[in-house]
N, C-alpha and C positions, 0 to 999 in steps of 0.2 A: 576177041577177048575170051580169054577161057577160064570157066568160074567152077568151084568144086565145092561142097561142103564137106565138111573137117569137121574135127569136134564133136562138141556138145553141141552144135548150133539149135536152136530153138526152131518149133514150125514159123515155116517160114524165114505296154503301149497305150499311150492317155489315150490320142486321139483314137484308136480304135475303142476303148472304154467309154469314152464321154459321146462317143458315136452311137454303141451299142443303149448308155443310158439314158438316150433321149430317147427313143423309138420304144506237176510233177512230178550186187551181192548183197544189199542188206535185208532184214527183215519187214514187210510192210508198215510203214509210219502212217497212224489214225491222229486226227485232233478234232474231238467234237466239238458240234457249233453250241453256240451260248443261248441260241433260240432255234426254234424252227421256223423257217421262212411263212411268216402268214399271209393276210391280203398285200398285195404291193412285192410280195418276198420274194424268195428264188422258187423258181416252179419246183425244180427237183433240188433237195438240201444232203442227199448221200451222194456223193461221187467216190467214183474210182479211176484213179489216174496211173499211166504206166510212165517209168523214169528210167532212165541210166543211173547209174550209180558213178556220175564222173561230173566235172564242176559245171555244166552245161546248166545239170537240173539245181542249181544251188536255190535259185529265186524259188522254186516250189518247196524245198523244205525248209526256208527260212520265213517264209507265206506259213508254212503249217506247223512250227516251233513258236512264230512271235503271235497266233491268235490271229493272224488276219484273217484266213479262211472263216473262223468261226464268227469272228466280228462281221462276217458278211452273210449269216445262217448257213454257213456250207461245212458240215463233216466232212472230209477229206480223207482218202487213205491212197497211201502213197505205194504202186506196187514195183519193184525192181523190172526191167526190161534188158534186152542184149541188145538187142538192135531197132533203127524203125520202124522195117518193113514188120518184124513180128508183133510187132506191138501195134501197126495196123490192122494186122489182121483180125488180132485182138478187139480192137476200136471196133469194126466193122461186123465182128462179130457178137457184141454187146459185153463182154467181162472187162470193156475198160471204157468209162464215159467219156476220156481226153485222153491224151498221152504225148509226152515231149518223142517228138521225130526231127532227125535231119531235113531238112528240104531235099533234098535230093529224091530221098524217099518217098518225100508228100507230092512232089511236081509228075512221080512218075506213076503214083497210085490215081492223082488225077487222070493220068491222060490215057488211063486205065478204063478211065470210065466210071470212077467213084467218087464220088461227089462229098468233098471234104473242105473248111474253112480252117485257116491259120488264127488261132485269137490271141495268141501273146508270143511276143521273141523273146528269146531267150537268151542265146551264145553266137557271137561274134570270134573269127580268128585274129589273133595276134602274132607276129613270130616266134617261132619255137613252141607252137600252142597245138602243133600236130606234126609229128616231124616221122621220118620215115628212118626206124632204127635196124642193125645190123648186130650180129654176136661180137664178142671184144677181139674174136682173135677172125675177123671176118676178112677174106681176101676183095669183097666187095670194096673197092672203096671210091664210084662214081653212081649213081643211078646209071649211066650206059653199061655197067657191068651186071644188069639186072636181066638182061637178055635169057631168054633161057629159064627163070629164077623162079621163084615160088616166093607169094608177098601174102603177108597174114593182114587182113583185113575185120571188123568188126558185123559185117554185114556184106553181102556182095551186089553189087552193082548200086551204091549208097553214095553218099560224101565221100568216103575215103577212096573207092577205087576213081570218082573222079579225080580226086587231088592228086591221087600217086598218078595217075592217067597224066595229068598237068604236067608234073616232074619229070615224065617220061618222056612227054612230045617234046621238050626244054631239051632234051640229051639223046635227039634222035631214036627214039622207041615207040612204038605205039602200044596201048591195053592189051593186043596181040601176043606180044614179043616176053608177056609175063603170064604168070598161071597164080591166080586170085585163090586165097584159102580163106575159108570163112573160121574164126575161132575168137571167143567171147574175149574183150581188153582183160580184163586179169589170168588169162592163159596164153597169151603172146608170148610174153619173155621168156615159159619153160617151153615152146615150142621154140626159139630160135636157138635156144642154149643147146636144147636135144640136138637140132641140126633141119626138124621137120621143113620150118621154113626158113628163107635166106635173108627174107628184110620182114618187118611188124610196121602197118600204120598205126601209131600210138598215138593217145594222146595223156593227160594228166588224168588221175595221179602217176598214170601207170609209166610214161617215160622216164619221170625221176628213180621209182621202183624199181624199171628196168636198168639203169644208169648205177644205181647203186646196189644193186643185189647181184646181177650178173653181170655187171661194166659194160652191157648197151652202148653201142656208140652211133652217134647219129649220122646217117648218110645226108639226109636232106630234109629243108623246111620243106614242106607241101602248103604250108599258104604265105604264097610269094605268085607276083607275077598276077595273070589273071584271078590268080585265090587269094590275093591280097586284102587280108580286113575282109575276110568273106563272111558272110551269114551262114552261121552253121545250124541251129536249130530252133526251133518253137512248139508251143503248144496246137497241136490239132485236135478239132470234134467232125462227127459227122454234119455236114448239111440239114440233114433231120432233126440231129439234135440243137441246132442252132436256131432250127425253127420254132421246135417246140418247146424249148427252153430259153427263150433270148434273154431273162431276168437272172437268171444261173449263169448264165455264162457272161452278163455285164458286170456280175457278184463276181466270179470267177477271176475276171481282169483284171477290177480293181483290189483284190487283194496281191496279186500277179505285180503291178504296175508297184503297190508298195514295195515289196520285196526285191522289185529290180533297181529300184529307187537304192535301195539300202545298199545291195552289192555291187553297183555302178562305183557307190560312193563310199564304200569302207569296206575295202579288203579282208579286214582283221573279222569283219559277220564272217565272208567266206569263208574262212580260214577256220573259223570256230565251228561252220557246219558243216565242212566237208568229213571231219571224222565220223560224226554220227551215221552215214549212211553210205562213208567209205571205207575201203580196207587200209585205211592209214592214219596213220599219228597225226598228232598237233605239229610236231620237228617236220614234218614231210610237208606238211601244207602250208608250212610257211615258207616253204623255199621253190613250190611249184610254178611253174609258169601259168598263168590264167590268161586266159581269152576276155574280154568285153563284154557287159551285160548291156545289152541298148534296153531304154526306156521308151521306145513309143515303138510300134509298127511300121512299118514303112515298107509301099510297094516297090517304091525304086531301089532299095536295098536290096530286097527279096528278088529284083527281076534280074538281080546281075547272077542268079543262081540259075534259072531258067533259062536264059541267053547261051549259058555255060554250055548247059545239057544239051542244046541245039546244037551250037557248036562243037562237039562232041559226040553226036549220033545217040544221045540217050534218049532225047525226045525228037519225034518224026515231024512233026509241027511247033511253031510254039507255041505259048502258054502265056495270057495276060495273068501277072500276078496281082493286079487288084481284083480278077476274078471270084478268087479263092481266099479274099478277105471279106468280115463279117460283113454285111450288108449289102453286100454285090448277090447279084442273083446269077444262078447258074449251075 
């Protein structure tokens, strides 16, 4: 697999709730809490959370628009991220107390040797909810024509190069056979139109964007097959912080769990919060393809992400996913 960096790239769930209670381009979004956490309260009440700016992270700024955060003593500010691995680094580094990561990125930072817990899901694939785009006058017109090719990716060696990886082994290619460009989702579409790269893993808003500003055309789903209804993303803390904070972060959930509650079950919140902290209209977001907000945690969900990365040489060993959920030790 050959990976380059391009661009701007930057360095670099009830039951988990009620588990935890027994024992998220734009400018950064703040919403202070209504108290400060006192006895009983959240240990730490400032966070700082890293996000995409893409509908993945919708449940945390619909958490920090409707009061839940602060209903829960937790000031919130919400800071834009590119990808997961940097917003790890980030985590790990201390300038972000949580931050939404793909799994791909979390499963590989563990086995890393960093000691990180998943405490809320977030985005589920649906079809056409990550599709693997081409220029409108593109002579591409199979993934087996990708041989050779250069594919613009959000992050390199994340979710996306597994999925277009998936698409590939489908059509005789391996991760080999393509040259991975790393470059942020809202500068895909001027790199394909230039010519820089030959296919974009996209996903919303930016697909329809690219569909209707440069007529994008789409080569191929990438969640099909074994990335079918895959778990794309969640909220990560460190270990440490999970320790030391375990009241902040059962706060943290169950504001979490309402706001996924709401965009499980009524589109029209997403639709109405995607503008705020994306680069698109209200016309655009009604007509986007969305992915799934799951409502609980779930390790057997999360393991068909891990099983993936095995099978694929991204992880040397595997990885128990309820390791790496709150109250497992490890």
């Amino acid at each position: 697999m050959r990976f380059r960096l391009a661009g701007r790239a930057a360095a670099a769930g009830l039951a988990a709730v009620l588990a935890l209670a027994a024992c998220g381009g734009s400018d950064p979004e703040t919403t202070a809490a209504a108290a400060p956490g006192g006895a009983g309260g959240p240990e730490k009440t400032q966070l700082t959370i890293g996000a995409l700016p893409i509908p993945d992270s919708a449940a945390l700024y619909i958490a920090n628009k409707r009061g839940f955060f602060a209903g829960e003593g937790l000031t919130v500010k919400i800071e834009p991220i590119q990808g997961g691995a940097q917003a790890q680094q980030s985590l790990l580094g201390g300038s972000l107390d949580a931050t939404q990561t793909n799994y791909v990125s979390t499963f590989l930072a563990v086995s890393a040797g960093n000691k990180m817990k998943i405490i809320s899901d977030l985005y589920q694939a649906t079809p056409n909810s990550f599709n693997l785009m081409v220029a409108k006058d593109s002579p591409i017109k199979t993934p087996a024509d990708l041989k050779g090719k250069k594919v613009a990716v959000n992050s390199l060696k994340n979710i996306g190069t597994l999925a277009v990886t998936s698409v590939l082994k489908t059509h005789g290619l391996t991760a080999e056979d393509v040259q991975f460009l790393e470059f942020p989702f809202p500068d895909m579409a001027g790199q394909l139109e230039k010519g820089v790269v030959d296919a974009a893993w996209m996903t919303e808003p930016h697909l329809t964007a690219a569909a209707t500003k440069i007529g994008a055309q789409k080569l191929a789903d990438t969640m099909t097959g074994p990335t079918a209804d895959f778990p794309i993303a969640g909220v990560i803390v460190t270990e440490k912080f999970v320790n030391e904070n375990p009241k902040t972060v059962a706060a943290f959930q169950r504001a979490v769990a309402k706001a996924q509650q709401i965009a499980a079950s009524d589109r029209k919140a997403v639709e109405e919060i995607l503008p705020t902290y994306t680069k698109i209209d209200a016309a655009t977001a009604a007509v986007i393809t969305l992915g799934t907000f799951p409502t609980s945690l779930d390790e057997t969900r999360l393991q068909r992400v891990a099983d993936l990365m095995v099978e694929q040489g991204y992880l040397k060993s595997p990885i128990e996913a309820k390791t790496i959920l709150p109250g497992a030790n490890g």
